[in-house]
C-alpha positions as a Markdown table, in Angstrom:
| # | Residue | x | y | z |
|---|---|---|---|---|
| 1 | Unk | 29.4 | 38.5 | 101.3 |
| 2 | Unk | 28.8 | 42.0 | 100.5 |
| 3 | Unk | 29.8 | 44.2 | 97.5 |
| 4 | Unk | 30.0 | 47.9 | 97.6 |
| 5 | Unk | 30.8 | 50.3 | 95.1 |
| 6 | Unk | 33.4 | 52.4 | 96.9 |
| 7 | Unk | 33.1 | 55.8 | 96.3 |
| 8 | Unk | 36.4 | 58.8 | 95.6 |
| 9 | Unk | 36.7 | 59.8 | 98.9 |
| 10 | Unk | 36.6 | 56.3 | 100.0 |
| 11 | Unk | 39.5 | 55.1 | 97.3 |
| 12 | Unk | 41.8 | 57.9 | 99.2 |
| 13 | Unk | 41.4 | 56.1 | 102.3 |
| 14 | Unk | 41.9 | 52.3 | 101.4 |
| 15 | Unk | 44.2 | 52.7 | 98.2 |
| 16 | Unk | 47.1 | 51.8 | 100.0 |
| 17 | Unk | 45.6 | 48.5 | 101.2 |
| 18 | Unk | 44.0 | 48.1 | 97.7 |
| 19 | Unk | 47.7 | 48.6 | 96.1 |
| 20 | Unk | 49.3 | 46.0 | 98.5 |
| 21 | Unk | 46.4 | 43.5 | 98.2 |
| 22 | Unk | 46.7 | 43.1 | 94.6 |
| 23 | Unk | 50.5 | 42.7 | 94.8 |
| 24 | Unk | 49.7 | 39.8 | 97.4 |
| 25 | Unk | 47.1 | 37.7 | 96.0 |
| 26 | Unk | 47.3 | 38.9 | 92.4 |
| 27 | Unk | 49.1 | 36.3 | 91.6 |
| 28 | Unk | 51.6 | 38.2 | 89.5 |
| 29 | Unk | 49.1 | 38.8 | 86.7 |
| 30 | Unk | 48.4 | 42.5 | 87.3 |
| 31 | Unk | 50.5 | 44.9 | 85.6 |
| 32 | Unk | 52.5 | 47.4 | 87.2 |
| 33 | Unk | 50.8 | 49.8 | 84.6 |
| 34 | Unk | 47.8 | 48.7 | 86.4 |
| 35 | Unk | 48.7 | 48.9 | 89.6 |
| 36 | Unk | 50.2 | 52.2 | 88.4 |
| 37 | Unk | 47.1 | 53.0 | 87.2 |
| 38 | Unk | 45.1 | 52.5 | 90.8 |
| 39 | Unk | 48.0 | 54.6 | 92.6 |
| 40 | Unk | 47.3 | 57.7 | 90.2 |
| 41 | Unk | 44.0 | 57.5 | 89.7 |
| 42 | Unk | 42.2 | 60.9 | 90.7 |
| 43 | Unk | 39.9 | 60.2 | 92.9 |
| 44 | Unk | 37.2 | 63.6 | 93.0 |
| 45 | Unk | 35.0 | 62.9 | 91.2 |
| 46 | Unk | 35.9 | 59.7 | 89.3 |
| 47 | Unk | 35.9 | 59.9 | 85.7 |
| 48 | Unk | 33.2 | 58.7 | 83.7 |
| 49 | Unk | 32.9 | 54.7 | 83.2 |
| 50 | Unk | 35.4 | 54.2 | 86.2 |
| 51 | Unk | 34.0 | 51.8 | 88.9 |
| 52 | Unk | 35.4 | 50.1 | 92.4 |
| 53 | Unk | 34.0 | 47.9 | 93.9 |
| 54 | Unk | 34.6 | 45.8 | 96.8 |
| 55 | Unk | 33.8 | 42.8 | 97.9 |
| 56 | Unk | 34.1 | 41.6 | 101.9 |
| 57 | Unk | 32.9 | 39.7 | 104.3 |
| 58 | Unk | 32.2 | 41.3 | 108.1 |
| 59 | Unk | 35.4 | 43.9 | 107.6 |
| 60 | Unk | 38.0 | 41.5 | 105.5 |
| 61 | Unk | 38.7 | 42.3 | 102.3 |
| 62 | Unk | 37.9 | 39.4 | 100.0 |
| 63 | Unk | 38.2 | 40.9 | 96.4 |
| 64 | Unk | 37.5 | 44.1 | 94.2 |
| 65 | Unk | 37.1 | 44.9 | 90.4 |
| 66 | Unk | 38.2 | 47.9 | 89.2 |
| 67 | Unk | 37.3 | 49.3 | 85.4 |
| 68 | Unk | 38.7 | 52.9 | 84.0 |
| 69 | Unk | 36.3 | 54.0 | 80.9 |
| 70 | Unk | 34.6 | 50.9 | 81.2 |
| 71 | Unk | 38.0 | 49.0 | 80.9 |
| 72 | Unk | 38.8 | 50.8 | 77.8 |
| 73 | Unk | 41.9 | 52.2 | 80.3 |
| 74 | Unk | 42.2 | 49.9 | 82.7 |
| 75 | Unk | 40.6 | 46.8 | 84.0 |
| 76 | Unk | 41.2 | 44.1 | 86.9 |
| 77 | Unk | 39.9 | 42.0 | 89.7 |
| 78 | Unk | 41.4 | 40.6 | 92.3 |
| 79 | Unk | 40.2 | 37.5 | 95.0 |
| 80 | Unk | 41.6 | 36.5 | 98.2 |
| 81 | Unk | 43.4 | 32.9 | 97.3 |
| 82 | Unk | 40.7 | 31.8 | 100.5 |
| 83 | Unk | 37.6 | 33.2 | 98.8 |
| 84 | Unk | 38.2 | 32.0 | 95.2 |
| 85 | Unk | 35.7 | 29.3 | 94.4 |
| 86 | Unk | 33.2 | 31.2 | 96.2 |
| 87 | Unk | 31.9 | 33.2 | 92.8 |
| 88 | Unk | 33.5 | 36.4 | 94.8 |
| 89 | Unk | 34.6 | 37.3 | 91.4 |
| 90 | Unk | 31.3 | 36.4 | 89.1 |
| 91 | Unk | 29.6 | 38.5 | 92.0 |
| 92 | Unk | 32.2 | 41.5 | 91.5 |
| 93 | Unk | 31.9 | 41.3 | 88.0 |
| 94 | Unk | 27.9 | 41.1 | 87.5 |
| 95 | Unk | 28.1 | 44.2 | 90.0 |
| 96 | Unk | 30.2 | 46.0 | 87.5 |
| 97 | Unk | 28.0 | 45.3 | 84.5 |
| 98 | Unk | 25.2 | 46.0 | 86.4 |
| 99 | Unk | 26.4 | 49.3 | 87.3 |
| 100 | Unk | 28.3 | 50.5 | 84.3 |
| 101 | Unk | 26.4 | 48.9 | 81.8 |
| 102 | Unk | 29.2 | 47.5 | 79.4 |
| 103 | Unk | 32.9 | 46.5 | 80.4 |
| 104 | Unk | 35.8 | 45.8 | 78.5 |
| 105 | Unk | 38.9 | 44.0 | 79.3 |
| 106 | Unk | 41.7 | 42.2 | 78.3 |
| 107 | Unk | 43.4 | 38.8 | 79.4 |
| 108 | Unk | 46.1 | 37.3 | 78.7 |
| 109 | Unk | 45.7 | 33.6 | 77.2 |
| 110 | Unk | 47.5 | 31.5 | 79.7 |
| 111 | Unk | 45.5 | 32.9 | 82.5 |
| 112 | Unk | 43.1 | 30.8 | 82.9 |
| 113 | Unk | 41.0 | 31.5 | 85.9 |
| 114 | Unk | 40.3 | 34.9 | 84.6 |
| 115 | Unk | 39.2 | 34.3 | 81.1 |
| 116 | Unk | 37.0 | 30.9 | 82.8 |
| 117 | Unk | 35.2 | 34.2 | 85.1 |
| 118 | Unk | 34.8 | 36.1 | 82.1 |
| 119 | Unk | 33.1 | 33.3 | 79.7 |
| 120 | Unk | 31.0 | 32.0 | 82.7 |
| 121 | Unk | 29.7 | 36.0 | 83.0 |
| 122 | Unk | 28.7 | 36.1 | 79.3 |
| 123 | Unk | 32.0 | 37.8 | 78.3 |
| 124 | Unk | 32.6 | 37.8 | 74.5 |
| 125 | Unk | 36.8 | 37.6 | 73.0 |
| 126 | Unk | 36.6 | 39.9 | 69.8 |
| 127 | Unk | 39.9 | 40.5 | 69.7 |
| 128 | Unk | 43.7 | 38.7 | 69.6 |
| 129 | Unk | 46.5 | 41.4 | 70.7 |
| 130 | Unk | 49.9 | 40.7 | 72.2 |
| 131 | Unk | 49.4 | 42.4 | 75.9 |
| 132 | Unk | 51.7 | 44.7 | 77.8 |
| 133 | Unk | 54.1 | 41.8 | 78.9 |
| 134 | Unk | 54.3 | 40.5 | 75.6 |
| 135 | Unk | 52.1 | 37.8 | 75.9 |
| 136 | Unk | 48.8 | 36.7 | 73.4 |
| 137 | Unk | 46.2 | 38.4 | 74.8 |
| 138 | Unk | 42.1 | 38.8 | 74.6 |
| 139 | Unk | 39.9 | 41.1 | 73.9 |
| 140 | Unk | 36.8 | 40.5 | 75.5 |
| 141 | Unk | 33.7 | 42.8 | 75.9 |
| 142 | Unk | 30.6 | 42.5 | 78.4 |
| 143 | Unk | 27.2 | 44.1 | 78.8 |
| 144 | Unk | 26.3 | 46.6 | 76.2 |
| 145 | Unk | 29.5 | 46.2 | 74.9 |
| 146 | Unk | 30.7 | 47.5 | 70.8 |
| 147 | Unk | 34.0 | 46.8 | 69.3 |
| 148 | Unk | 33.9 | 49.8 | 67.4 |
| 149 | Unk | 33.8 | 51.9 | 70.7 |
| 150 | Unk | 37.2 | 49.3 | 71.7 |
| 151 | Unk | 39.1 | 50.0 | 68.7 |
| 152 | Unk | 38.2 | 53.7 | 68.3 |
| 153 | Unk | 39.9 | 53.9 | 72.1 |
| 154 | Unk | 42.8 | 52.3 | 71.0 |
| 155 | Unk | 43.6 | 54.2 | 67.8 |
């Protein structure tokens, strides 16, 4: 497996197969305000605390991880249902910590698998909110993370 940081002029080229790859094997857990968020996003340069990365395997597409302002504006991942099990997304994520030095994120309680990636990374809840579909939702913050900086976004 390999994971690359994808880079503006790179996003222009694959954001269509990005877009339809997390409406396929996102397991109807991203947003469309996230998947919103991917389609609009400017790509030249990106804006500060925005990462993609992507994670493949010769040239398929296993996964990526996506964080606007750290994830103060938007966060996800996504893993091929085939590659899940196969710390594709622990990789992803310790590539995005590594890189931007703190994440934040949010995830909604019944999901499971995500919040098990995110407490197995070292991810720390701080927060209870009900999330854009209504639903109770964490707060969680990784890296060099404050909850000041979270809740100063969000005001």
């Amino acid at each position: 497996m390999e994971i690359r940081t994808l880079t503006p002029k790179q996003l222009h080229r694959i954001r269509p197969k990005l877009v339809r790859f997390s409406r396929n094997y996102g397991d109807r857990r991203i947003t469309h305000r996230a998947i919103r968020w991917l389609r609009d996003l400017h790509s030249d340069p990106f804006p500060e605390g925005t990462l993609l990365a992507a994670a493949t395997e010769g040239k398929r597409l296993t996964g990526f991880i996506l964080f606007g302002k750290f994830g103060l504006e938007e966060a996800y991942i996504v893993v091929h249902p085939k590659f899940r099990n196969q710390r594709v997304g622990e990789t992803l994520l310790e590539h995005a910590i590594g890189k931007l030095g703190k994440v934040y994120t949010r995830v909604a309680c019944d999901n499971i698998p995500s919040l098990k990636l995110c407490f197995s990374m070292g991810l720390q809840a701080f927060h209870l909110t009900t999330g854009p579909t209504g639903k109770p939702t964490l707060c969680l913050g990784g890296g060099n993370w404050e909850a000041s900086e979270f809740f100063t976004h969000i005001q």
